[in-house]
C-alpha positions in Angstrom: 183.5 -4.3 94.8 182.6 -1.2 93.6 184.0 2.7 94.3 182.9 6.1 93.4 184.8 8.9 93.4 184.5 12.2 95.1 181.4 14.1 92.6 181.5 17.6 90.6 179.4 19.9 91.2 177.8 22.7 89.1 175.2 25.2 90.6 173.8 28.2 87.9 174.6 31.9 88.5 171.5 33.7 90.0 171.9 33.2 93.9 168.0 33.7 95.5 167.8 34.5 99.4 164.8 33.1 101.1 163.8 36.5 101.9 163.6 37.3 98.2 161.0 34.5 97.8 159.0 35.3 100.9 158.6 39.2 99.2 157.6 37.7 96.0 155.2 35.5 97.3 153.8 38.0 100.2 153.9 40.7 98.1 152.2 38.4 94.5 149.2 36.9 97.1 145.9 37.2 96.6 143.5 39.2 99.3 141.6 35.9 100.6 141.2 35.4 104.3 141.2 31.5 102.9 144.9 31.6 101.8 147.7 31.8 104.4 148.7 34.7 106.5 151.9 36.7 105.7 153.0 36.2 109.0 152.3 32.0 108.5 154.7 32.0 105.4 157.5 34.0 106.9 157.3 31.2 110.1 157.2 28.0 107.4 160.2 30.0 105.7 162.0 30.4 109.2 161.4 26.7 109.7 162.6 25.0 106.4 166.0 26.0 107.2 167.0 27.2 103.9 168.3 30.7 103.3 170.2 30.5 99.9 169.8 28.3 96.9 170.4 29.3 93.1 168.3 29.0 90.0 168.9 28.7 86.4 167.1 32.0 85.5 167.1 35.4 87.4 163.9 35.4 90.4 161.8 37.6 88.1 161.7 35.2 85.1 161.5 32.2 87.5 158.0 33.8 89.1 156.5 35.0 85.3 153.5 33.1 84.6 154.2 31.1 81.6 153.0 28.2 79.5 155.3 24.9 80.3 156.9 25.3 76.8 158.6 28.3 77.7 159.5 27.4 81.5 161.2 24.3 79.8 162.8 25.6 77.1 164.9 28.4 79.6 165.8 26.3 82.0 166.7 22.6 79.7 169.8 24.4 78.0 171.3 25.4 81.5 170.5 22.5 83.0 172.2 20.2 79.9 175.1 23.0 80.5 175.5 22.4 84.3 175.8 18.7 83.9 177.5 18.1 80.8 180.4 20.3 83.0 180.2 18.6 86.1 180.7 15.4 83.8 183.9 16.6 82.2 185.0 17.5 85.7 184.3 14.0 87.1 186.3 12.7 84.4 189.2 15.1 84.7 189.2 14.6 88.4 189.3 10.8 88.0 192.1 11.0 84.9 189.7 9.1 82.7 189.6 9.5 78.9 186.1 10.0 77.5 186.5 6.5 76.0 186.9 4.6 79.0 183.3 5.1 80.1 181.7 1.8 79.3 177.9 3.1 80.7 176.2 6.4 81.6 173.4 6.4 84.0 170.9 9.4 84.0 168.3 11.4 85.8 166.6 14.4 85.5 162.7 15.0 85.9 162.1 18.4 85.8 163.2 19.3 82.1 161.2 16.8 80.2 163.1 16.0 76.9 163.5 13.2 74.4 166.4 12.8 73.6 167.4 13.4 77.0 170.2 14.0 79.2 172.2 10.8 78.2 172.2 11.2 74.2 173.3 14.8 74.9 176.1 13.8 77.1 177.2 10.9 74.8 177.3 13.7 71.7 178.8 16.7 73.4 181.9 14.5 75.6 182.3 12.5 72.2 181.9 9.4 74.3 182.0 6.1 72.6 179.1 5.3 70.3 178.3 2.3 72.0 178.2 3.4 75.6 175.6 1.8 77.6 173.1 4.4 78.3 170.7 3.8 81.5 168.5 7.0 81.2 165.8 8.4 83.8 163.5 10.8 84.2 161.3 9.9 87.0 163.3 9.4 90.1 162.8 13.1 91.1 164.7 13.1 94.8 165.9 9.5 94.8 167.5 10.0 91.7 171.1 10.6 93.1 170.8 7.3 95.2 169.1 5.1 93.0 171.3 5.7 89.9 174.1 5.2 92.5 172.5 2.0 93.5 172.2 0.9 89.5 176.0 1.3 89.1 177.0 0.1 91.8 175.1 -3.5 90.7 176.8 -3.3 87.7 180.5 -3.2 88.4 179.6 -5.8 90.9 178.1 -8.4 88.3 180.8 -6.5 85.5 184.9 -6.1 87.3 186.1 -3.0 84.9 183.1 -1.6 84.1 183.4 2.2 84.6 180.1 3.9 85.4 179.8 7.7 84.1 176.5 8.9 86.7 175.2 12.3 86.0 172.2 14.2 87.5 170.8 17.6 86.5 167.8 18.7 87.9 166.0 22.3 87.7 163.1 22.4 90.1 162.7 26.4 89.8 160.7 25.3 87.0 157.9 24.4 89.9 158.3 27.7 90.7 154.5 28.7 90.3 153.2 31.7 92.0 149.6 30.8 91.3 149.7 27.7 93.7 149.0 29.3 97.1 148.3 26.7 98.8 150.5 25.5 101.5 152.5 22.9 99.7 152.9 25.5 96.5 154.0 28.2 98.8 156.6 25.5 100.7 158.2 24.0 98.0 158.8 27.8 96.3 160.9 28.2 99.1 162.5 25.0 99.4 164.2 24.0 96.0 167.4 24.9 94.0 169.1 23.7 91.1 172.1 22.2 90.3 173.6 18.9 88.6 176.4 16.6 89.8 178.0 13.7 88.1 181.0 10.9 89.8 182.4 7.6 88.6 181.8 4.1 89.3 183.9 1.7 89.3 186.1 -1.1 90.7 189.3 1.1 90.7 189.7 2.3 94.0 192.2 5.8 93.1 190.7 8.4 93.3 187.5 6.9 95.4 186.0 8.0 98.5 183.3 5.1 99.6 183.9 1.5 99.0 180.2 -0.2 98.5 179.6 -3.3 100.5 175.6 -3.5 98.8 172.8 -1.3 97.9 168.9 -1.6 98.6 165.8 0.0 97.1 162.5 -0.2 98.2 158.8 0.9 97.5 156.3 1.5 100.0 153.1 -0.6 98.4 150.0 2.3 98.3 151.8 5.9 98.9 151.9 6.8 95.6 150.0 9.9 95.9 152.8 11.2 98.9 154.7 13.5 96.6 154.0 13.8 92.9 155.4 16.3 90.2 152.9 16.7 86.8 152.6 18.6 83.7 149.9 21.1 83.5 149.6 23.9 80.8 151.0 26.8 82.6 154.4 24.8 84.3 155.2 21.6 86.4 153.9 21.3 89.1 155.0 19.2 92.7 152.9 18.7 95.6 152.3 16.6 98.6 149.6 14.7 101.0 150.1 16.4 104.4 151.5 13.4 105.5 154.3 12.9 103.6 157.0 15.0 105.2 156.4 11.8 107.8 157.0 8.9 104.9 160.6 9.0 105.8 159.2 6.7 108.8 158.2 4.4 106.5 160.8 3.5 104.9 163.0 3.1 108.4 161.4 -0.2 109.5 162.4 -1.9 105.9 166.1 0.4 105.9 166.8 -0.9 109.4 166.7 -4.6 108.9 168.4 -4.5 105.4 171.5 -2.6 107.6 171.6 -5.2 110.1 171.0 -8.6 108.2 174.6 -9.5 108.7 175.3 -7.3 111.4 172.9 -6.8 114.1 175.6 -4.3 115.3 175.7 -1.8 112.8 176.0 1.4 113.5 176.6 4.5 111.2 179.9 6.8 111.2 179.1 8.7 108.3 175.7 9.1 106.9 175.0 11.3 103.3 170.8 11.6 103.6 169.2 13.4 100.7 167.9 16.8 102.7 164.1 16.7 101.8 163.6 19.2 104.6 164.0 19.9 107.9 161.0 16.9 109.5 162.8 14.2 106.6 166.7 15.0 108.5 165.5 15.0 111.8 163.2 12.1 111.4 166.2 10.1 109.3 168.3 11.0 112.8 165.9 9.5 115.2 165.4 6.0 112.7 169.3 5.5 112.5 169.5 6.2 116.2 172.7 8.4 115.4 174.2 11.8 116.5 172.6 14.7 114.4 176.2 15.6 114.1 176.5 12.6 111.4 174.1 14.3 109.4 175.7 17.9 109.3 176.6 18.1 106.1 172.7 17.5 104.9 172.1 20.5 107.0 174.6 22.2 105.2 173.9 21.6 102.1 170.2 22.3 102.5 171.0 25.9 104.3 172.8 26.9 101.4 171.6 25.3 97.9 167.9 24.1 99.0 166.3 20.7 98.2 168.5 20.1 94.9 166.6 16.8 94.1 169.0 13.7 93.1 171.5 16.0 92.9 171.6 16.0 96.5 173.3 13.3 98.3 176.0 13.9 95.5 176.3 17.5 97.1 176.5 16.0 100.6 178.9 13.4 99.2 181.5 15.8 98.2 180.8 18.0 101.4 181.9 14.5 103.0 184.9 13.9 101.2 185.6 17.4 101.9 185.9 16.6 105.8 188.0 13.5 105.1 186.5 11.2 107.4 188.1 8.6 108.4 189.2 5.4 106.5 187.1 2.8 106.8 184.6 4.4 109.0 181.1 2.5 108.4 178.5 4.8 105.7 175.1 5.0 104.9 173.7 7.0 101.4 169.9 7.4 101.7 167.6 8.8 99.7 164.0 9.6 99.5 161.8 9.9 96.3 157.9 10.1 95.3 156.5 7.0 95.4 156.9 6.9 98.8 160.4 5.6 96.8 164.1 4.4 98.8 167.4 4.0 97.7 170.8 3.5 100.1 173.8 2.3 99.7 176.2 0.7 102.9 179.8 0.5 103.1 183.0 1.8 103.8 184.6 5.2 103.6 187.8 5.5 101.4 190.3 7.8 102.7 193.1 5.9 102.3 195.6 8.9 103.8 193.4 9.3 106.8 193.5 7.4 110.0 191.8 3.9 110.0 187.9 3.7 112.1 188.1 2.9 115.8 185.0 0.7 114.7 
């Protein structure tokens, strides 16, 4: 069985208001009755529901036009920063020594770098030399649940294995105020950045969700839904109009791996990766649950933006901050490109709180 504990998160310094973006991008757009209306992007702003989220550089070095070099080479050190802390903090918060980490898991696909985010964890918390390193850099959204979903298999087929799971993402670098269409205009509004990391294990201390089993899943022929690539002047993420609506997709498939034991289950708590508003409330109506269950998503979105895979670790610790109650039935999804799945079932762990009625 395995256990992870409650993650650590670390968020950069510059805080960016939604109405910030919507001046820089109103007041930066070209005169073309074939590019949106003012009035358009101030309704898609009022409608993705964020109205904070922070970057790793200042709003007027995020919107510079650069070459991809330079976007990466500002935001990669703060983004090794933010995680290589929230690691240390996992670890502090779980009274681990950096030598009992037997494997690190990584993921982080807007800072391209080789080495990457595992070798620089494994040099700068002096973990042992031979710690199994499980590095990613393509996961983009399902990052936080997939990675979860890898460790989680391993302390299963390995009792005592304790899984160090980091994810640091920076998707102001797909900050690009030359992409005017409606997808570049959205997604300048909708991301932040961030990094989270939390153990794994089969030590329930210091744990708040038991995992029963985990599931991922590809939908064959969608790989085209939402896709991040490297041009000369930055990254750059976009979207087929009909992706926002691939969350349906993956419900079907989600639905029958919940209730293959269990044609009864039900959710009590749910942690869903916020990909935006359509993703959350679609996510709602395929679990058939209360949209209360899914406040924390809200939440999280509201204030830090689409933060990638760092994400459900965000909601996570939002969850474990409301100390549900013990035993109460979970669900962790989250949504990638691809069209790409992850979740994990199981239990809550809140051993001081009052068992579920379920």
């Amino acid at each position: 069985m395995a256990f992870v504990t409650r993650p650590s998160l670390v968020v950069p310094d510059h805080e960016i208001s939604t109405s910030a973006i919507l001046d820089d991008i109103i007041g930066s757009l070209p005169r073309d009755p074939e590019l949106p209306s003012p009035a358009a992007i101030r309704c898609w702003g009022r409608n993705l529901k964020v109205d904070t989220r922070r970057f790793v550089v200042p709003l007027e070095f995020v919107s510079q036009t650069g070459t991809v070099t330079e976007r990466n080479n500002l935001a990669l050190p703060v983004m090794y920063r933010m995680a290589t802390t929230a690691a240390y903090d996992a670890l502090k918060a779980s009274h681990l020594d950096r030598t009992d980490i037997d494997c690190v898991i990584t993921s982080h696909s807007t800072t391209p770098a080789t080495p990457g985010l595992d070798v620089h964890l494994v040099n700068k918390l002096d973990l042992r030399p031979d710690v199994l390193r499980m590095p990613a850099t393509q996961l983009g959204s399902v990052g936080g649940a997939h990675t979860l979903s890898w460790a989680a298999r391993l302390v299963d087929a390995t009792p005592g294995l304790r899984v160090l799971v980091v994810i640091g993402e920076a998707l102001s670098t797909v900050y690009r105020r030359e992409k005017n269409n409606p997808a570049g205009i959205v997604y300048r509004m909708l991301f932040g950045d961030g990094a989270g990391a939390c153990i794994v294990s089969s030590d329930p201390r210091n744990a708040c969700l038991e995992i029963g089993s985990s599931w991922q899943q590809v939908v064959p022929n969608t790989t085209d839904s939402y896709t991040l690539s490297v041009e000369p002047t930055g990254m750059h993420f976009t979207s087929e109009k009909w992706a926002p609506d691939g969350v349906n997709h993956l419900m079907g498939p989600l639905w029958q791996w919940l209730h293959r034991t269990d044609p009864d289950w039900t959710p009590e708590v749910v942690i869903a990766h916020p990909g935006g508003p359509r993703i959350l409330d679609d996510a709602t109506a395929g679990l058939g649950c209360s949209p209360e269950l899914l406040k924390h998503s809200w939440e999280s979105l509201r204030t830090r933006g689409n933060l990638g895979g760092v994400a459900v670790l965000d909601i996570l610790a939002r969850t474990a901050d409301s100390t549900p109650a013990h035993g109460s039935r979970t669900l962790l999804l989250g949504i990638g490109p691809g069209l790409t799945g992850a979740a994990l079932e199981g239990r809550w762990h809140n051993p001081t709180a009052s068992p579920s009625t379920a």
